[in-house]
ZANUMAR-588133 format. One record per residue: residue in one letter; x negated, y negated, z of N, C-alpha, C, O in turn; residue number from 1. Coordinates in steps of 0.1 Angstrom, whole numbers, plus 5000, padded with zeros to 4 digits. Example, Ala and Ser with C-alpha at 12.3 -4.5 7.8 and 13.67 -1.06 7.14 Angstrom:
% ZANUMAR-588133
A,4868,5057,5078,4877,5045,5078,4868,5033,5078,4858,5033,5085,1
S,4872,5022,5071,4863,5011,5071,4871,5000,5079,4866,4989,5080,2
***
This chain:
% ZANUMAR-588133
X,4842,5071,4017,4840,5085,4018,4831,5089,4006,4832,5085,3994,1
X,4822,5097,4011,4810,5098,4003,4814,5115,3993,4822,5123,3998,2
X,4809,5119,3981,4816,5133,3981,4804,5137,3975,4795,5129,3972,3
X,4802,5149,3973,4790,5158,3971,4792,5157,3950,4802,5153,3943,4
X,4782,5162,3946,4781,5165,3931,4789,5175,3923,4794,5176,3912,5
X,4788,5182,3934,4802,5199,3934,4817,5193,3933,4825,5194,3924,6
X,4820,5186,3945,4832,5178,3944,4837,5174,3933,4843,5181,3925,7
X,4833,5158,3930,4835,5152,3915,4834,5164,3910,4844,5171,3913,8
X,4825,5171,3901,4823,5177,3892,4839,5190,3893,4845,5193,3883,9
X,4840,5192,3900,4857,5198,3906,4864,5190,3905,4872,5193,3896,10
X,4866,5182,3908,4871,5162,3900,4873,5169,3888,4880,5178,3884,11
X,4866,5161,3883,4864,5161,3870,4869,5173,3860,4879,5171,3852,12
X,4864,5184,3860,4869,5196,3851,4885,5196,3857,4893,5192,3849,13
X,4889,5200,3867,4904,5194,3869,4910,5186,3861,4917,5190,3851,14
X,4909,5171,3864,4916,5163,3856,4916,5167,3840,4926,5166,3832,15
X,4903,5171,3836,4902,5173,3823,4912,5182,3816,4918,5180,3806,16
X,4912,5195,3826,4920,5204,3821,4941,5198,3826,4952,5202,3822,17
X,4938,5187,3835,4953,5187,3830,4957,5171,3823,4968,5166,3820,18
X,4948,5166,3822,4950,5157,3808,4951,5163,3793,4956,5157,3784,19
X,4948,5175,3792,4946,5181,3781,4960,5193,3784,4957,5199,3774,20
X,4969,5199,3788,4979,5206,3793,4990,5192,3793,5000,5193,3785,21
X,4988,5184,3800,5001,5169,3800,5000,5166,3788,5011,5162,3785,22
X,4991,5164,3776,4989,5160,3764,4999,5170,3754,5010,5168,3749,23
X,4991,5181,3754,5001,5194,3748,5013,5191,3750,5019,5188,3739,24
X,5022,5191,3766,5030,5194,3768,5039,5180,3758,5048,5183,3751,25
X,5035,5170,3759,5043,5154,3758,5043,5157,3740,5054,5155,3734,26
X,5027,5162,3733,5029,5159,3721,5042,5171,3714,5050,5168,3705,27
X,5040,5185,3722,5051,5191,3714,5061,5186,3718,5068,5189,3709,28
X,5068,5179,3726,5082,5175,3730,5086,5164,3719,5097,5161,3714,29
X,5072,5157,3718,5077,5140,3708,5075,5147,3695,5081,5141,3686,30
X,5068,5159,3690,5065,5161,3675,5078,5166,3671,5084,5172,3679,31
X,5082,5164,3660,5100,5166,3653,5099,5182,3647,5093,5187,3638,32
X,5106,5187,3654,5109,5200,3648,5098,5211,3651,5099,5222,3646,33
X,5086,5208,3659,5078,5213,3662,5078,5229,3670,5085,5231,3681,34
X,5071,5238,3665,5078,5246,3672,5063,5258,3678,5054,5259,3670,35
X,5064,5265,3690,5053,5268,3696,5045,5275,3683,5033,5274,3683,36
X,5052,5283,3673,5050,5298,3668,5035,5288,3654,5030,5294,3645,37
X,5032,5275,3657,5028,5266,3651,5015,5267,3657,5014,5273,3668,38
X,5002,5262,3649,4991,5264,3657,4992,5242,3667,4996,5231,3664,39
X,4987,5248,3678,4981,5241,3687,4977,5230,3676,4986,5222,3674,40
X,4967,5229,3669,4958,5218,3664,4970,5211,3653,4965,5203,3646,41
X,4981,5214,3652,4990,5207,3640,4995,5197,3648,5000,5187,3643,42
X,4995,5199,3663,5001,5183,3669,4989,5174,3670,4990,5164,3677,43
X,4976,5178,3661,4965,5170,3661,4969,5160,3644,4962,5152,3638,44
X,4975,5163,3642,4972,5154,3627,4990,5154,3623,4992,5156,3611,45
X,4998,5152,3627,5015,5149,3627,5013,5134,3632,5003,5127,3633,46
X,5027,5131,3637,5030,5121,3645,5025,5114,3660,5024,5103,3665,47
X,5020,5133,3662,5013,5128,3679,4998,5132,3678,4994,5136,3689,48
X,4990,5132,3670,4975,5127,3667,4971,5121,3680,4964,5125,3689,49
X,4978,5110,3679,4970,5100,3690,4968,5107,3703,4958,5109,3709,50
X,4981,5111,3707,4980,5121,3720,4972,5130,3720,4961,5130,3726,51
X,4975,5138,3712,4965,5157,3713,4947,5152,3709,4937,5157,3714,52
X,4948,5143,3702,4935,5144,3696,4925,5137,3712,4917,5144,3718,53
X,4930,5124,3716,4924,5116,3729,4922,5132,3740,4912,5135,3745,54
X,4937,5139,3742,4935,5144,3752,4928,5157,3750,4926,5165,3760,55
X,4925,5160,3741,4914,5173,3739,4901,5165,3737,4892,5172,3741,56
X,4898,5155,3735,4886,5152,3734,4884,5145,3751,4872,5144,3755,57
X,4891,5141,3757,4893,5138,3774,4882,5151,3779,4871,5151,3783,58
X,4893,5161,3776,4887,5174,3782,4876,5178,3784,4870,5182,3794,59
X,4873,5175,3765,4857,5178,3762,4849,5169,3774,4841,5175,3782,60
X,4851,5154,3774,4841,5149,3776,4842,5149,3796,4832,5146,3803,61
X,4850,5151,3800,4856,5156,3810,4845,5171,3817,4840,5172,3828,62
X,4847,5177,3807,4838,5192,3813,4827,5185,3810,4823,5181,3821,63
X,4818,5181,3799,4804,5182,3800,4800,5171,3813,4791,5175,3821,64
X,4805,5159,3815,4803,5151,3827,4800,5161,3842,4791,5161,3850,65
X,4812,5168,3840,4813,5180,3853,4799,5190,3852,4793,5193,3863,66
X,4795,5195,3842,4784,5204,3836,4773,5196,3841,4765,5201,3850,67
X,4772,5182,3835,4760,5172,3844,4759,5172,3855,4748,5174,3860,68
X,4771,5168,3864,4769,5170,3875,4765,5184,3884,4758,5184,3893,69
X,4771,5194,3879,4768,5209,3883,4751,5210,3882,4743,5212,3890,70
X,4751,5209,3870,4733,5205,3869,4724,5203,3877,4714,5210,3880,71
X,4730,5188,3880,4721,5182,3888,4719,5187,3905,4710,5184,3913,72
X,4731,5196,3909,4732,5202,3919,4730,5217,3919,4738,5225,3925,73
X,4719,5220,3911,4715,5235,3909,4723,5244,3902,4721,5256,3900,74
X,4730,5240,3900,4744,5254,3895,4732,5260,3887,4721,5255,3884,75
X,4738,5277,3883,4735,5284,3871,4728,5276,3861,4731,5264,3861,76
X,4721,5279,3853,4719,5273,3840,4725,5279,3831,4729,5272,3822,77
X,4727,5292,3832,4739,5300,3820,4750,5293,3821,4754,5287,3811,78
X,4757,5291,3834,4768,5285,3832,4767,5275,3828,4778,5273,3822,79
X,4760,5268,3829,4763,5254,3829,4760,5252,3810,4766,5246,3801,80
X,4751,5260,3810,4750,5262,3795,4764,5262,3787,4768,5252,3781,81
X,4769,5276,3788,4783,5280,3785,4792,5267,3784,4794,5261,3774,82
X,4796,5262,3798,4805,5254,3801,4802,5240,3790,4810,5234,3783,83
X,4790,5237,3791,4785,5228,3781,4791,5229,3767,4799,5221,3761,84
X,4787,5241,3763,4789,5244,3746,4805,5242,3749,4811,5235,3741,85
X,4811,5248,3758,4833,5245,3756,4834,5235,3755,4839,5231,3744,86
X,4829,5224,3766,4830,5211,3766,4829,5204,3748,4837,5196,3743,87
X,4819,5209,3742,4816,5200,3734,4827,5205,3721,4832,5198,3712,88
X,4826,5215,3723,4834,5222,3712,4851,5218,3716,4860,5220,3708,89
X,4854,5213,3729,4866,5207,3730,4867,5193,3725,4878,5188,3723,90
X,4856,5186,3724,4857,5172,3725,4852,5173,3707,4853,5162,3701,91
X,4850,5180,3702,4849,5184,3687,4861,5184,3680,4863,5179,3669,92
X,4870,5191,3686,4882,5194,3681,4892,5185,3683,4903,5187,3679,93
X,4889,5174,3689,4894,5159,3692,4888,5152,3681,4895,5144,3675,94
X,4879,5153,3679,4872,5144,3672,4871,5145,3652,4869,5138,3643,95
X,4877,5161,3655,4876,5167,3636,4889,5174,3639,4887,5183,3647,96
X,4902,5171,3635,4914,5175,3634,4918,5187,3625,4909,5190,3617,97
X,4931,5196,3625,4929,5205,3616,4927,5202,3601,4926,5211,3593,98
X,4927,5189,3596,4924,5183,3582,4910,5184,3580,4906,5190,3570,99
X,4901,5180,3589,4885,5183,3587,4881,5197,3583,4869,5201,3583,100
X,4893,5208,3579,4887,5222,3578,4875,5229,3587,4876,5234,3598,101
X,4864,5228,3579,4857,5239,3585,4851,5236,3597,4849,5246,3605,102
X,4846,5218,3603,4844,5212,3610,4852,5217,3623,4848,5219,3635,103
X,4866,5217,3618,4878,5218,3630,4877,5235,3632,4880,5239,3644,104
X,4874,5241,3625,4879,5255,3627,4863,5259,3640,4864,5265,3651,105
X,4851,5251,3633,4840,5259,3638,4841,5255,3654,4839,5262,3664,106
X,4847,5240,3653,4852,5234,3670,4859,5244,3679,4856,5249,3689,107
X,4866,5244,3672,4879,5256,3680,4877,5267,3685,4881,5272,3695,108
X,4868,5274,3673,4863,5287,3674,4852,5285,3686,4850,5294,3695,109
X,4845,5274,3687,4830,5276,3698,4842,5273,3714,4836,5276,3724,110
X,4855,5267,3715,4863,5264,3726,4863,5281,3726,4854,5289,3730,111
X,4876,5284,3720,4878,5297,3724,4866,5309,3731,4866,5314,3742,112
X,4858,5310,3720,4848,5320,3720,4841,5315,3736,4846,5322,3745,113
X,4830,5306,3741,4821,5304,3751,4834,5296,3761,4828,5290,3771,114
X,4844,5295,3762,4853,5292,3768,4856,5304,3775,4855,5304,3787,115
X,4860,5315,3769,4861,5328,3774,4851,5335,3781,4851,5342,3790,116
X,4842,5331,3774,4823,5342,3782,4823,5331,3793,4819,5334,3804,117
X,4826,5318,3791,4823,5312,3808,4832,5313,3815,4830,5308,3826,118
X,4846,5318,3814,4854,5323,3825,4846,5337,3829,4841,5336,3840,119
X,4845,5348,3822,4842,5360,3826,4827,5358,3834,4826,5364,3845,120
X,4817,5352,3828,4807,5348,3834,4806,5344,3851,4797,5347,3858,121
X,4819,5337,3855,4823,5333,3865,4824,5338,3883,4825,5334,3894,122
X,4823,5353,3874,4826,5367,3882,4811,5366,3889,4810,5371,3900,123
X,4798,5359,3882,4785,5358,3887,4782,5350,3899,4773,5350,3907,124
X,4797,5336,3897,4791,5322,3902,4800,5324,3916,4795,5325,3927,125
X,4811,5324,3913,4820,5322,3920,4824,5334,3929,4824,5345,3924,126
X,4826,5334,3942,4829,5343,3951,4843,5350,3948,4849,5343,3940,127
X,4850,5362,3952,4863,5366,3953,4875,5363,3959,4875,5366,3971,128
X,4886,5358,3955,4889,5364,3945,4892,5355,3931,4902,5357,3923,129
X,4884,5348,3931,4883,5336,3924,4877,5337,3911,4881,5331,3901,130
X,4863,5347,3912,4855,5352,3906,4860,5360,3896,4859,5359,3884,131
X,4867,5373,3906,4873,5383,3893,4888,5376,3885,4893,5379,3875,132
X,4893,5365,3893,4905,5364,3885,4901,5354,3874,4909,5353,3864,133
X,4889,5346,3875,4882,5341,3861,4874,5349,3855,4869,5344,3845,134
X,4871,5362,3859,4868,5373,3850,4880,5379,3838,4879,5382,3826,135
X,4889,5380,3846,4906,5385,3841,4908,5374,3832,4910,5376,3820,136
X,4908,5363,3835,4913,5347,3826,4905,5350,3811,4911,5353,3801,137
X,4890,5348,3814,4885,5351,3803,4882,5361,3791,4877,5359,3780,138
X,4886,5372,3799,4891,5389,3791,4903,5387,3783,4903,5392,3771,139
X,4916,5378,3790,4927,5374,3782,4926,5367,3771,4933,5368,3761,140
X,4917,5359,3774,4913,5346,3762,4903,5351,3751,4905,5343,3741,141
X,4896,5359,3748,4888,5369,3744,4896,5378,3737,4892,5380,3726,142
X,4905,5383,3741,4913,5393,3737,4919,5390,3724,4917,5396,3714,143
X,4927,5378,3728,4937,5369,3720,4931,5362,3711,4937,5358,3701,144
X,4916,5358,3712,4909,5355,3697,4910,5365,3688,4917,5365,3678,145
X,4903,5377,3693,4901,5387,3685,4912,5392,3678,4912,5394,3666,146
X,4923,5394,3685,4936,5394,3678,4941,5388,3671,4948,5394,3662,147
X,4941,5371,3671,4946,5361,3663,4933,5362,3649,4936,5361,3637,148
X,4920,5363,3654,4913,5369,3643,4914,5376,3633,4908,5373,3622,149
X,4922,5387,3634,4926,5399,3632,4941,5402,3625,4947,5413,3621,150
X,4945,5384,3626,4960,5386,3621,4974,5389,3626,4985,5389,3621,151
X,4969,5393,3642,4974,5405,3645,4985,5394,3660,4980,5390,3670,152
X,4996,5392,3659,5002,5380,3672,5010,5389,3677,5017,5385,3686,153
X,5010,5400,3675,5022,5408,3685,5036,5402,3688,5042,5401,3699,154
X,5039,5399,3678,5055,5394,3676,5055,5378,3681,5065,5371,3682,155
X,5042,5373,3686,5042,5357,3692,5038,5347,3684,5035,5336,3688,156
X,5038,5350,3667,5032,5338,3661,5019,5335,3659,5010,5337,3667,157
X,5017,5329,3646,5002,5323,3656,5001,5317,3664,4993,5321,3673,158
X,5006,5303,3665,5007,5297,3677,5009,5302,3692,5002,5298,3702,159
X,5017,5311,3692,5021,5318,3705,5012,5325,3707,5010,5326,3719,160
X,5001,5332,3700,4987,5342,3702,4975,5329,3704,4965,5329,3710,161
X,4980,5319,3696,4968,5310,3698,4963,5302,3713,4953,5298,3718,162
X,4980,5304,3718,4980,5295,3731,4974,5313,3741,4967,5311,3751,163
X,4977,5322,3739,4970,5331,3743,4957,5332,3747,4952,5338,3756,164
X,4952,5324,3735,4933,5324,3737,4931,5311,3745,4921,5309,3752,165
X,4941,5300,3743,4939,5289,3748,4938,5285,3763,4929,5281,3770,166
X,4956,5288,3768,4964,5284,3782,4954,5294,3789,4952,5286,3798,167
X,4947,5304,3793,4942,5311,3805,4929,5305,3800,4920,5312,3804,168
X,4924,5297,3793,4913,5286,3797,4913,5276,3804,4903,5272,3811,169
X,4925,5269,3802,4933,5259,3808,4933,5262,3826,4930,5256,3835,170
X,4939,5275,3825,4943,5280,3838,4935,5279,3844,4935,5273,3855,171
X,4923,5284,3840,4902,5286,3844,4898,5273,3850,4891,5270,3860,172
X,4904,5263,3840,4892,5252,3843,4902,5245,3854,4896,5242,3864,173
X,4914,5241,3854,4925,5240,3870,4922,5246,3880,4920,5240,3890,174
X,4920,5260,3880,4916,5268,3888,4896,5263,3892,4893,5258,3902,175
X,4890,5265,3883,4878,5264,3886,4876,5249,3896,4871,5249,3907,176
X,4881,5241,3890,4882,5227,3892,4889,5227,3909,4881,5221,3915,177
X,4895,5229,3915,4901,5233,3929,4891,5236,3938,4886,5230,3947,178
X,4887,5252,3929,4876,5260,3938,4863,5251,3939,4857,5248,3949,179
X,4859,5248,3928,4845,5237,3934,4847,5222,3944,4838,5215,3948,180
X,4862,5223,3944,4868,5212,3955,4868,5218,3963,4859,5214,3970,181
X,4874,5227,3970,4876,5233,3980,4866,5242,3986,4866,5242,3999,182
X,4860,5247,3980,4844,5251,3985,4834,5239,3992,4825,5242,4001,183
X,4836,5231,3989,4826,5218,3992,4832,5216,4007,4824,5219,4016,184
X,4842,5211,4010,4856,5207,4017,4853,5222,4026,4849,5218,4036,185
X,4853,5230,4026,4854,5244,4034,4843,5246,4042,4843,5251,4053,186
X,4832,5242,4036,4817,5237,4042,4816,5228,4049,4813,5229,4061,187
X,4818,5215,4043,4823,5202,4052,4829,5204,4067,4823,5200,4077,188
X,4840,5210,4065,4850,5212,4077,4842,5227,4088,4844,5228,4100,189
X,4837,5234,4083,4829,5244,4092,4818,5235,4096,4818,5237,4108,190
X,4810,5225,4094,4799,5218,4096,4806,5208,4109,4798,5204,4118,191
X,4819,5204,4109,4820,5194,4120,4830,5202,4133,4838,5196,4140,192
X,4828,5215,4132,4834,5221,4143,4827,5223,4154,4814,5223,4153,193
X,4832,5223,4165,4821,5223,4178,4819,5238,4179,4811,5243,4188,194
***
């Protein structure tokens, strides 16, 4: 079975986003005493390093593969742009832990920040209601930078505001990753009807 460039590339940002969600989930369970209210990037340099650090940098390299392929099958150039810069800035934050300081912070910061403008961006690419609820994903994630920017966790910690800016990226690229499967597959199957 042969699959289109859209496909894989739906493939691909999929898996990425839940190799990097199965990673989270495994490293806070094995880190000792670990607790959400904790930033994300401290199960990068503890005990479970090996896990967080492989599976955010998975992700990274995960989306930009997907970005290539979108590419090469016309997508957006904004998007693909966007999607590019998260990718790399995820697979950065794999690669410069929260010990690398400023290296790790500028990683995180380019995930969050063009992580969020290519959800909301999405509202351009993607039809409804797929479109506006990665409009909505990326407004949440956006939101919760600026907030955690700001100091400001609304009683959730940093960690708990951080996964705010984080998990409805997560959600985006699962979600995203479906919809460029299922879009392909929805065409497919209208094409071999009598």
């Amino acid at each position: 079975m042969k699959f289109s460039k859209k496909t894989l590339a739906g493939t691909l940002i999929f898996l990425g986003a839940a190799i990097f969600l199965l990673g989270v989930i495994v490293a806070e369970g094995l880190y000792p005493r670990y607790s959400v209210t904790q930033a994300i990037s401290d199960l990068g340099v503890g005990p479970t390093a090996p896990i967080f650090n492989a599976s955010i940098a998975i992700f990274g390299l995960l989306l930009m593969a997907g970005v290539l392929l979108l590419s090469r099958d016309g997508m957006d150039k904004t998007f693909s742009g966007l999607l590019a810069l998260t990718g790399t800035g995820a697979l950065c934050v794999g690669l410069f832990p929260e010990t690398a300081g400023t290296s790790h912070l500028i990683a995180a910061v380019t995930v969050f920040l063009f992580g969020g403008i290519t959800a909301m961006y999405s509202v351009k690419i993607f039809s409804a209601p797929w479109g506006w609820i990665s409009f909505a994903l990326g407004a949440v994630s956006l939101a919760a930078l600026i907030l955690l920017a700001g100091n400001i966790y609304l009683g959730l910690g940093f960690g708990g505001m951080e996964r705010m800016a984080a998990y409805p990226l997560v959600l985006w690229a699962l979600g995203t990753g479906g919809f460029l499967m299922a879009t392909v597959q929805e065409r497919e199957d209208k094409r071999k009807r009598p």
